[in-house]
C-alpha positions in Angstrom: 12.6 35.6 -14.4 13.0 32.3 -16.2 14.5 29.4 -13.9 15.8 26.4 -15.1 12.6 24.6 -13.5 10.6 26.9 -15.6 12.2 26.6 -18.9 12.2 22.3 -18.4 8.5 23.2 -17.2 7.5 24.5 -20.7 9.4 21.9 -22.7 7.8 19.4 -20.8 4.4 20.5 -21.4 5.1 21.1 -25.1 6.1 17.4 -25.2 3.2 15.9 -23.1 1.2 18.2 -25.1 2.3 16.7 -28.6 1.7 13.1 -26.9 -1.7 14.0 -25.6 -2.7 15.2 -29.6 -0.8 12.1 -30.8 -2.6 9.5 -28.1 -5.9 11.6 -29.2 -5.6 9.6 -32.5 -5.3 6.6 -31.6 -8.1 4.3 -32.2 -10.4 3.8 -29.8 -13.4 0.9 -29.1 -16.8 1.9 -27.5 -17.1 -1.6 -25.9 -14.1 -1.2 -23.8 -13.0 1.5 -21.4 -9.1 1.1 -22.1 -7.7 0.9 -25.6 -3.9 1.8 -27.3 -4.2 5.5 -26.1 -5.7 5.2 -22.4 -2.0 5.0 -20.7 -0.4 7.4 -23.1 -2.7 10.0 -22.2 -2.9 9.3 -19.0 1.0 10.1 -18.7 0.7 13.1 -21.0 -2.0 14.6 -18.4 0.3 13.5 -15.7 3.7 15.7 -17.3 1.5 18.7 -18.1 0.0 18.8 -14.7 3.5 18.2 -12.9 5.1 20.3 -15.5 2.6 23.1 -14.8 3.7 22.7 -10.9 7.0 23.6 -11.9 6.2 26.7 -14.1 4.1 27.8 -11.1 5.5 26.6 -7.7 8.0 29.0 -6.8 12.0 28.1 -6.7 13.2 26.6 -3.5 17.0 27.2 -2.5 17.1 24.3 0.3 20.5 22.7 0.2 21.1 19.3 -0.8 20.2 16.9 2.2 21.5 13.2 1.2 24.6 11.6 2.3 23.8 8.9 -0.6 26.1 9.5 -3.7 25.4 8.5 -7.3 27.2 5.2 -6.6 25.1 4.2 -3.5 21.8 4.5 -5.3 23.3 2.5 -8.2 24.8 -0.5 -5.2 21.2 0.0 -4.0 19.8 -0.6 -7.2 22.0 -4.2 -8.0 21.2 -5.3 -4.3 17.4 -4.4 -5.0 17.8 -6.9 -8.5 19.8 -9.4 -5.9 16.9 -9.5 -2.6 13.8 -9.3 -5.1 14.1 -13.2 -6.2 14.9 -14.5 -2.6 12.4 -12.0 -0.6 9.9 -11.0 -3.3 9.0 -7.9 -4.7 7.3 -6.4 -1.2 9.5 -7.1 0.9 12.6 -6.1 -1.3 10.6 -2.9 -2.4 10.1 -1.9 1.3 13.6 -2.2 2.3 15.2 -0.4 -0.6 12.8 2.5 -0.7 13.0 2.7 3.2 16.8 2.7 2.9 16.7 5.5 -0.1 14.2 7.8 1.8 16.8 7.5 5.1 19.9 8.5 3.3 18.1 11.2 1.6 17.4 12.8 5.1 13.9 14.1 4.0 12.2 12.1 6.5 12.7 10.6 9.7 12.7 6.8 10.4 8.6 6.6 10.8 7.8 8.3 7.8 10.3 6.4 5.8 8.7 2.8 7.2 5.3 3.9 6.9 6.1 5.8 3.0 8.1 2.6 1.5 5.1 -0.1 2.7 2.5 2.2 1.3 4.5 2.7 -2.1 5.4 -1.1 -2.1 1.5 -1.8 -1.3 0.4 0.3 -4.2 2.6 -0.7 -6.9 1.6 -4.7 -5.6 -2.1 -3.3 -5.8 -1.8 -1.5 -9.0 0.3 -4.4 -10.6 -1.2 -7.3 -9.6 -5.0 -6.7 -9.1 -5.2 -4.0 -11.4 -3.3 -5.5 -14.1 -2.9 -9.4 -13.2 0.7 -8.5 -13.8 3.0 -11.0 -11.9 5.2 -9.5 -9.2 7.9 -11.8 -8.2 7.1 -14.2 -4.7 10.2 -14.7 -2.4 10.4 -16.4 0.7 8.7 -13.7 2.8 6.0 -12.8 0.1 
């Protein structure tokens, strides 16, 4: 039986599909690893393979779990642009994503703390080592 999940499964790995042959094409140099196509393709592998999940992983009917509405991510979301120039990206990353992953009521209180400094730490790891992309510096870091 096609699901929803299903049918948004295939479309989505017809699109990262028709990336993937477009990124293919880009040009490429020998003397460096990245060029114009490395991040394209790397996010076309990334939608097949999650689309693929949701062709394959059966449907779950849980119930909806968060308390949050539409209107407290988007409060969340202006406070986030607020705390990130006085605390700095880390800190302000952390406390958002901790406070997101509470009201969703997917996780309890120590795997929401532990979750939003290791997503916090790899997106300042990714960013600014990987990429020497500035992150902003508060007060706190």
């Amino acid at each position: 039986m096609l699901t929803a999940d299903r049918i948004i499964g295939i479309i989505l790995v017809a699109f990262g599909t028709i990336v993937l042959v477009i990124s293919l094409g880009f040009p490429s140099n020998p003397a460096q690893l990245t060029g114009p196509g490395f991040f394209p393709i790397i996010m076309a592998c990334l939608l097949i393979g999650l689309a693929l999940f949701l062709i394959i992983a059966p449907s779950r009917n849980e119930p909806e779990g968060g308390k949050g509405s539409p209107w407290s991510i988007i409060g969340l979301s202006l406070l986030y642009v607020i705390l990130v120039d006085f605390l700095g990206f880390f800190v302000s990353t952390a406390i958002i994503v901790f406070t997101i992953l509470i009201m969703s009521k997917k996780s309890g209180i120590k795997a929401a703390a532990v979750g939003s400094l290791a997503i916090a730490a790899v997106i300042i790891f990714m960013f600014e080592w990987l990429l020497n992309v500035p992150l902003p510096h508060g007060w706190l870091y």
